[in-house]
N, C-alpha and C positions, 0 to 999 in steps of 0.2 A: 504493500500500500504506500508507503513511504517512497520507494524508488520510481511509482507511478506519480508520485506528485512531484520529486523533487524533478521529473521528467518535463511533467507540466511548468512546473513553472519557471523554470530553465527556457522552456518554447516561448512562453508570451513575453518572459522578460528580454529576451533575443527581440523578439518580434517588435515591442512596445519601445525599444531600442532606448532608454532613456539618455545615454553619453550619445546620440547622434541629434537627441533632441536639446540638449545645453547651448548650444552653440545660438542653434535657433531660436530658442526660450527666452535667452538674454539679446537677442537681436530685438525681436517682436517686443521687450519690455523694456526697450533704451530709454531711459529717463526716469523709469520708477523706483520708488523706492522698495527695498526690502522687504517690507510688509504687504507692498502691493504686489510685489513678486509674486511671490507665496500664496496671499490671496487668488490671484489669478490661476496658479497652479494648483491649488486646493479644489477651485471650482473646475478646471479642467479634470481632474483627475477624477473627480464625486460622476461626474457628465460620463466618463470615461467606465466609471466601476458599474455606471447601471447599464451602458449600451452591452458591453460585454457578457454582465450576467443577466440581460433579457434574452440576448441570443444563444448564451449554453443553455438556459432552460427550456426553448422553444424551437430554437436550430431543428432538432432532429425530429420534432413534431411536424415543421415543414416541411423538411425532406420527406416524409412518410407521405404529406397528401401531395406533395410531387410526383411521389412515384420515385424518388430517386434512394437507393439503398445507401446505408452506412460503408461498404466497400468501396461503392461508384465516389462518393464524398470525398473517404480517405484515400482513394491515388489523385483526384482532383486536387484534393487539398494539399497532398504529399508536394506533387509537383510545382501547387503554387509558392509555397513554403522555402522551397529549395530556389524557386525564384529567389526570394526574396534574400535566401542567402548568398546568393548569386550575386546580387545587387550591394548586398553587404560589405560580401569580398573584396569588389571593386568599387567601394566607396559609389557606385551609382546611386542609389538609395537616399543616400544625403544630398544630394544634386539636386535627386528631384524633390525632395524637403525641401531645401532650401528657396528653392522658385517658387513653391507655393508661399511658404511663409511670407517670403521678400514680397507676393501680393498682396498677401492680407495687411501687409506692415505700409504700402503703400496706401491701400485702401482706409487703413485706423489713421494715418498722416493727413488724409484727405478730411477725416470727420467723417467717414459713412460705417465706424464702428465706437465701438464703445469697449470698456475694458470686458464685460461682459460677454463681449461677442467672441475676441479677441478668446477668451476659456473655450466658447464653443467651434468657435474658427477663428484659426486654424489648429489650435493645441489639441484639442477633444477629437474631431473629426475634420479631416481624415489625419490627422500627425499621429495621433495614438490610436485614438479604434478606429481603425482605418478596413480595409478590406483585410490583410493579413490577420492583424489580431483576430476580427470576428470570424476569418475563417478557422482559427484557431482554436477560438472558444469552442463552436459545434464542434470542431472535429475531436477535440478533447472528451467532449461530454460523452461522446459513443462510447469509454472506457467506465463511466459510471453506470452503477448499479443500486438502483433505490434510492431513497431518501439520504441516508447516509454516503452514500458515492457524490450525488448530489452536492452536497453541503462543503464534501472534502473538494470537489472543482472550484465551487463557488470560495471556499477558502483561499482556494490557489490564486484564482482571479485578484482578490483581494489583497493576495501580499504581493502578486506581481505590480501591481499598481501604484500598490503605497512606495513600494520600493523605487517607482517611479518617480514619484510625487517625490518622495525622500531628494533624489542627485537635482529633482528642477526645484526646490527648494534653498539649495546648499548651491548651487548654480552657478554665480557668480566666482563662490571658493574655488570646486571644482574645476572649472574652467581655467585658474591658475594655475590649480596646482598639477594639471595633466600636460596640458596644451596640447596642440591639432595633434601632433605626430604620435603620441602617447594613445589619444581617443584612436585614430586611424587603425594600429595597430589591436586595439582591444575588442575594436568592431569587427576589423576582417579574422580574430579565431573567433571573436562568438557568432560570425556571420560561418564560417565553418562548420560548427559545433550545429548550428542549427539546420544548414544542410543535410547532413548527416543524420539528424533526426528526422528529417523532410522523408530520405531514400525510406527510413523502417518505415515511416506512414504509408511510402509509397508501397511497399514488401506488403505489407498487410494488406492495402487495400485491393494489390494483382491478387493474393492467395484467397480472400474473401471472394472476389467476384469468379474464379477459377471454382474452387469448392461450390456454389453455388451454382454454375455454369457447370459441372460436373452431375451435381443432385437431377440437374431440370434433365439432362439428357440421356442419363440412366434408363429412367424409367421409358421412356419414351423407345430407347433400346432392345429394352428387355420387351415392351411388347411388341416391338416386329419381329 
């Protein structure tokens, strides 16, 4: 159970990338003060803990009236995942972070946002629950079982986040004391690390749809 979580939360915290989000966080909040940092981050990250844990607990109830099975998901997902480590490796990922941010930072310059907004967009969506996270969260959820499985994801979600909140909190500090070349290297092994996890998604979701595609054609088999 343990090694399922510390699994889990190894994946969103890769995903939710908080050391690629610093850089950005302190761009978007040039002028504020500390309090209002935090603040803004606080409200991003609340915005961030409820999109996540509406879609682990409803993700797979979609997929069901989709029609799409938990195997089809997990090599979807797999493969998306490994994108994104992909993007990691070679610093792509912060690239295109960056470009959005640098809109929204334009846009809050202009007056057509508020600090408010600024938590929702672009911090909240898409910088942190972006399409990877919340493919994450469902894909994650297919390993829980009951009520108690349940609660242990939604745990997970929780300290991936905070732990978020935690570095864009501390932002300013951090950002000294690593600098670019430090963050660079920390992203492309956890953008590694996370690949890697992407492929087992990927392993599981071929051996599910195989085994399944296996059962259907059996029977169909045995009666010619």
């Amino acid at each position: 159970m343990f090694d399922v979580m510390l699994n889990d939360f190894i994946t969103l915290f890769v995903i939710l990338d908080p050391l690629g989000l610093v850089p950005i966080f302190l761009a978007l909040t040039a002028g504020y003060t500390v309090a209002q940092r935090r603040a803004i981050a606080l409200r991003a990250s609340l915005l961030t803990l409820a999109i996540l844990v509406l879609f682990a607990v409803t993700g797979l109830a979609v997929l069901n009236a989709l029609g799409i099975t938990l195997g089809a998901f997990r090599l979807a997902g797999g493969l998306f995942l490994f994108f994104i480590g992909f993007e990691l490796v070679f610093e792509r990922r912060s690239e295109r972070k960056r470009k959005s941010a640098s809109q929204a930072a334009e846009e809050h310059d202009a007056g057509d946002q508020d600090d408010g907004d600024i938590a929702a967009f672009p911090l909240a969506i898409p910088l942190m629950a972006g399409p990877g996270a919340i493919s994450a969260a469902i894909l994650l959820s297919g390993n829980t079982q009951g009520f108690a499985g349940m609660a242990a994801h939604i745990s997970v979600i929780f300290a991936a986040v905070l732990a978020t909140f935690a570095f864009l909190a501390v932002a300013h500090q951090l950002d000294r004391f690593l600098g670019p070349t430090s963050r660079a290297v920390i992203s492309r092994l956890l953008g590694v690390l996370l690949a890697a996890l992407a492929v087992q998604f990927v392993a599981d979701g071929a051996a599910a749809l195989f085994h399944s595609s296996a059962f259907l054609v059996a029977p169909a088999t045995s009666v010619g």
